[in-house]
C-alpha positions as CSV (number, residue, x, y, z in Angstrom):
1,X,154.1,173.7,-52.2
2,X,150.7,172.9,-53.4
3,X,147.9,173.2,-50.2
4,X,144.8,170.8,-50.4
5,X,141.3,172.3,-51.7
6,X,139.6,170.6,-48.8
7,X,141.8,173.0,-46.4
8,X,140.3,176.4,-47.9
9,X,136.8,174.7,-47.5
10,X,137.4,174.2,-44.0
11,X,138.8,177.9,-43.3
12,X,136.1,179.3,-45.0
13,X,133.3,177.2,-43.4
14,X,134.4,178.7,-40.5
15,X,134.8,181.7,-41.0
16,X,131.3,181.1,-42.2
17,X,130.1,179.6,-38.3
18,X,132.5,182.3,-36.7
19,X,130.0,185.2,-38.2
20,X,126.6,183.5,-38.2
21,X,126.3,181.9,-34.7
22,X,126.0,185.3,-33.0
23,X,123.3,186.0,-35.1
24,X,121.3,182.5,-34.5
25,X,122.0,182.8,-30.5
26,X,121.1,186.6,-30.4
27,X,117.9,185.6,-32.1
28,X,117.1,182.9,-29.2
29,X,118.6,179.6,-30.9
30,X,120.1,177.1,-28.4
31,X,122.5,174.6,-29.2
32,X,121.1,171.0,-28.9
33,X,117.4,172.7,-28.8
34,X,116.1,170.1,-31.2
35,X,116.6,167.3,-28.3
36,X,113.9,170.1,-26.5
37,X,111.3,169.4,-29.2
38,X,111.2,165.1,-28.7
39,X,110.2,163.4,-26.1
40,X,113.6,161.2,-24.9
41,X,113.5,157.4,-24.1
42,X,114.7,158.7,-20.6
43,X,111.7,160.4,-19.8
44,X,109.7,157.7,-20.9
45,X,111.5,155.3,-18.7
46,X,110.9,157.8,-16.2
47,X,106.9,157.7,-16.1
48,X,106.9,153.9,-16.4
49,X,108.6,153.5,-13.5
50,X,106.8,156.1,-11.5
51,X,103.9,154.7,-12.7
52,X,104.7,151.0,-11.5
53,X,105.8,152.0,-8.3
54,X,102.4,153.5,-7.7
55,X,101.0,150.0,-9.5
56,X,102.8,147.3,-7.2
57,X,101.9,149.5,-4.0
58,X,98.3,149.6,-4.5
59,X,98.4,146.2,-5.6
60,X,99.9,145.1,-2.6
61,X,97.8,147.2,-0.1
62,X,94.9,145.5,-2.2
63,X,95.9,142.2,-2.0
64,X,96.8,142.3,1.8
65,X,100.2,140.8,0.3
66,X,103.2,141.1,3.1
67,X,106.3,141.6,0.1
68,X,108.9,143.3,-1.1
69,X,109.3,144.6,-4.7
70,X,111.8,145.8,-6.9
71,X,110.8,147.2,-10.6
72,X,112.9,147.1,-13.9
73,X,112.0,148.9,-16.9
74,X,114.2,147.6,-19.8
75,X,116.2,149.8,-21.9
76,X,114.9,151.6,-24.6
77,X,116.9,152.1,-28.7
78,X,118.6,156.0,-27.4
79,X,118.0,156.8,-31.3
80,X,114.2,156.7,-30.1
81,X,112.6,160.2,-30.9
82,X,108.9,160.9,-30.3
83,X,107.2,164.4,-30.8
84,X,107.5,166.6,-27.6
85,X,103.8,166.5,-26.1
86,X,102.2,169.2,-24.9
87,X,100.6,167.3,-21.7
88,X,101.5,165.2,-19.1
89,X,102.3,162.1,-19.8
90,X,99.0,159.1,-19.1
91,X,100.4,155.6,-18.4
92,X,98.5,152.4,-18.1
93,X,99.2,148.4,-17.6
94,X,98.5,147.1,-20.4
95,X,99.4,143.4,-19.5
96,X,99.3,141.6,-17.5
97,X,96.1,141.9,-15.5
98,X,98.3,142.5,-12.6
99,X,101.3,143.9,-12.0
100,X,103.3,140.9,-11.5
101,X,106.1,139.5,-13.3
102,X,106.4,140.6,-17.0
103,X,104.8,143.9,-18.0
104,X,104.0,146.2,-20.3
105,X,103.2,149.7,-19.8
106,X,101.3,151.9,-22.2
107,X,102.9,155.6,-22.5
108,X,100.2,157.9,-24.4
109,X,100.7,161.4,-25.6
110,X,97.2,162.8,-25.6
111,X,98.1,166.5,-27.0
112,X,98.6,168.3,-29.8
113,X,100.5,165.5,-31.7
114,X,99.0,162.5,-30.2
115,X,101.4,159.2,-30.2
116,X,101.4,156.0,-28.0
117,X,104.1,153.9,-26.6
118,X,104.7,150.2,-25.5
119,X,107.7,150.0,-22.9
120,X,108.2,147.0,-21.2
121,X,109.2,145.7,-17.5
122,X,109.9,143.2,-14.9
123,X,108.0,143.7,-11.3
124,X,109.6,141.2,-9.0
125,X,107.6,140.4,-6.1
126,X,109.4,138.6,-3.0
127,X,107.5,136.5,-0.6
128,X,108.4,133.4,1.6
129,X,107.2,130.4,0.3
130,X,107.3,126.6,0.9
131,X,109.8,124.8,-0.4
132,X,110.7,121.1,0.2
133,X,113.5,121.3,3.0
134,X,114.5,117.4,1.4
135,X,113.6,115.2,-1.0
136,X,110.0,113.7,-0.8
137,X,108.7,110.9,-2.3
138,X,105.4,111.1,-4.3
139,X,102.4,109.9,-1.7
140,X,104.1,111.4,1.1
141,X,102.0,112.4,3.7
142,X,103.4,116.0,4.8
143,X,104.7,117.3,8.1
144,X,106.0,120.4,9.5
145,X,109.8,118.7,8.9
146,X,108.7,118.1,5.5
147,X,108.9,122.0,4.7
148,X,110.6,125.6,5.0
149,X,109.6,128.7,3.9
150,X,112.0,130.6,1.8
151,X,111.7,134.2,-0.3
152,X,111.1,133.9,-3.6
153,X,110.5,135.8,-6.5
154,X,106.6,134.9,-7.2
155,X,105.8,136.3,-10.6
156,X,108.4,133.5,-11.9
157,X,106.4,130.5,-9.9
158,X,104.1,129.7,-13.1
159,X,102.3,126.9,-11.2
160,X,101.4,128.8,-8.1
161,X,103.2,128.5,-4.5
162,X,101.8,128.1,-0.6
163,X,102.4,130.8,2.2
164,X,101.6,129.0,5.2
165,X,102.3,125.2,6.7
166,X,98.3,125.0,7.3
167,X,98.1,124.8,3.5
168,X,99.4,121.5,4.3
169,X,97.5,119.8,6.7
170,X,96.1,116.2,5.8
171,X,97.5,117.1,2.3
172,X,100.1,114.5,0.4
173,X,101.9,114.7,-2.5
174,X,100.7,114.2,-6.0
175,X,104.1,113.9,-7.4
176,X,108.3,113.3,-6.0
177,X,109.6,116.5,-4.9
178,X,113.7,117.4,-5.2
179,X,115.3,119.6,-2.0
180,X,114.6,123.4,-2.6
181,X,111.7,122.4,-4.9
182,X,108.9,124.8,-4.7
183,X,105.5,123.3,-3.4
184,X,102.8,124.4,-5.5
185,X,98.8,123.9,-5.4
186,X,99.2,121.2,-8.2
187,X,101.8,119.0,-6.2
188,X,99.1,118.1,-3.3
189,X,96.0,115.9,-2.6
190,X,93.8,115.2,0.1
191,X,95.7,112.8,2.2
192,X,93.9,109.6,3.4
193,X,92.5,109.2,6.9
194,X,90.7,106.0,7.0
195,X,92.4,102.8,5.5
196,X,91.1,99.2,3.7
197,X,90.1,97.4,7.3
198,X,90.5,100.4,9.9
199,X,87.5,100.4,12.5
200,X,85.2,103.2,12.0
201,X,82.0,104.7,13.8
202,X,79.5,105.0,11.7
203,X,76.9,108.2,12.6
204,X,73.4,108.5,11.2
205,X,71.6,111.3,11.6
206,X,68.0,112.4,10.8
207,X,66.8,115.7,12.6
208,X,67.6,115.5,16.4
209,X,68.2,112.1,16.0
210,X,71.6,110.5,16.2
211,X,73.1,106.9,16.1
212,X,76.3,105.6,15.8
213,X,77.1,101.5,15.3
214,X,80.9,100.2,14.4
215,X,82.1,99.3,11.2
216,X,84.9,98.3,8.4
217,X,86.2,100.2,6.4
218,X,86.4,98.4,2.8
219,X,88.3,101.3,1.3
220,X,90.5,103.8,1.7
221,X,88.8,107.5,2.4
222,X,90.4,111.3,2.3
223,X,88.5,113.6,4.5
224,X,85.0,114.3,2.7
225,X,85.2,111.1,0.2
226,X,82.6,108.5,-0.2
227,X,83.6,105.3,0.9
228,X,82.3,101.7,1.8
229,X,81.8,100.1,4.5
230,X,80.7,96.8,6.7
231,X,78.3,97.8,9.5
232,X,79.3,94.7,11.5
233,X,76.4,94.6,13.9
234,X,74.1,93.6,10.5
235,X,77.1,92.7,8.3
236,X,75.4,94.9,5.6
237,X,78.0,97.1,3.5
238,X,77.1,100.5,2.8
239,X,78.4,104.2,1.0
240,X,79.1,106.8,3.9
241,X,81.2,110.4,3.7
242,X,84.9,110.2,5.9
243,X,83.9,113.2,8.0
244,X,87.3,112.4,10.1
245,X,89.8,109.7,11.4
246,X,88.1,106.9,11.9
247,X,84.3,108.7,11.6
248,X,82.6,108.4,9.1
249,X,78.7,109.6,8.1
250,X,75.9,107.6,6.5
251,X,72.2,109.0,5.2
252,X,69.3,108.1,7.2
């Protein structure tokens, strides 16, 4: 019966281990002591997230924001081995100004063997927001019915978002809105408060001196909009400024 080379090898390897590992550990070798001398993808996970936590709370504070948050650092490739530093850890945002939405963190080694790091992350932000409680025709003029406030994760609202139904007053809409559509800046005008042939009062002022005569309006006029109209005691039509429903303001 013939036995296999490779068998012998095997005995004699370890026979080999069996009388040289006493030797390594009584000389202070450690199993697995090379994972010692790199810096893990766990630990660097581990001050980005520690860092952001810190970020999004000062932001907040800040900001006066009322929110909740949640942070996600994504996964970093486990084969990932960086020189063990000899100092803490320093970690900056490096984008985006804020830390809202996508990020990226900055890990630096500043020691002996200096290296830097680019980890990225996801800070989601919740806050209740306006959203259209049905659909809504473009040029509608908005009401309280119009609108709900829901929570949402801001840093994925690209075109902004309102907080409060006051946002909204005298406002219409630039554009149709679909149910549960978020109601951004963009998606709002000044609504009109004088229409073509409404009766206005007309104020002139000039120092302590104030007088008012009737008029037509020959135009339509959002709050603070120059408009024309017919003074109908001389039948003259002039440019005012809509300083209200139905009031409007002309130079003296």
């Amino acid at each position: 019966m013939k036995i296999k080379p490779t068998f012998f090898r095997r005995l004699l390897a370890a026979c080999q281990l069996s009388l040289v590992l006493p030797a390594l550990l009584g000389a202070g070798y450690q199993p697995g002591s090379a994972a010692a001398e790199a810096t893990l993808p766990e630990q660097l996970i581990g001050s980005s997230q520690q860092f952001l936590e810190q970020a999004v709370s000062d932001y907040l504070q800040r900001s006066e924001i009322q929110a909740r948050h949640e942070i996600e650092i994504h996964q970093l490739d486990p084969r990932l081995r960086l020189p063990a530093c000899d100092k803490a850890l320093s970690t900056a945002l490096e984008s985006p100004a804020q830390p809202v939405g996508r990020v990226t963190i900055r890990v630096r080694c500043e020691g002996a063997n200096p290296w830097t790091i680019f980890v990225p992350g996801q800070v989601h932000i919740y806050r209740s927001v306006l959203i259209a409680s049905r659909p809504l025709k473009r040029a509608t003029v908005l009401s309280e019915s119009d609108l709900k406030l829901v929570e949402r994760d801001v840093g994925l609202l690209n075109q902004g978002y309102l907080t409060s139904i006051e946002q909204t007053v005298d406002k219409k809409l630039t554009r149709q809105l679909l149910t549960d559509q978020v109601l951004a800046p963009v998606h709002l005008q000044q609504a009109e408060v004088i229409r073509k042939g409404d009766h206005v009062v007309i104020t002139a002022r000039s120092g302590g001196i104030s007088v008012r005569m009737t008029g037509e309006a020959l135009t339509d006029g959002a709050l603070g909009e120059q408009i024309r109209v017919r003074n109908q005691g001389s039948g003259r039509s002039i440019r005012v400024r809509v300083t209200g429903p139905g009031q409007v303001e002309a130079p003296m």
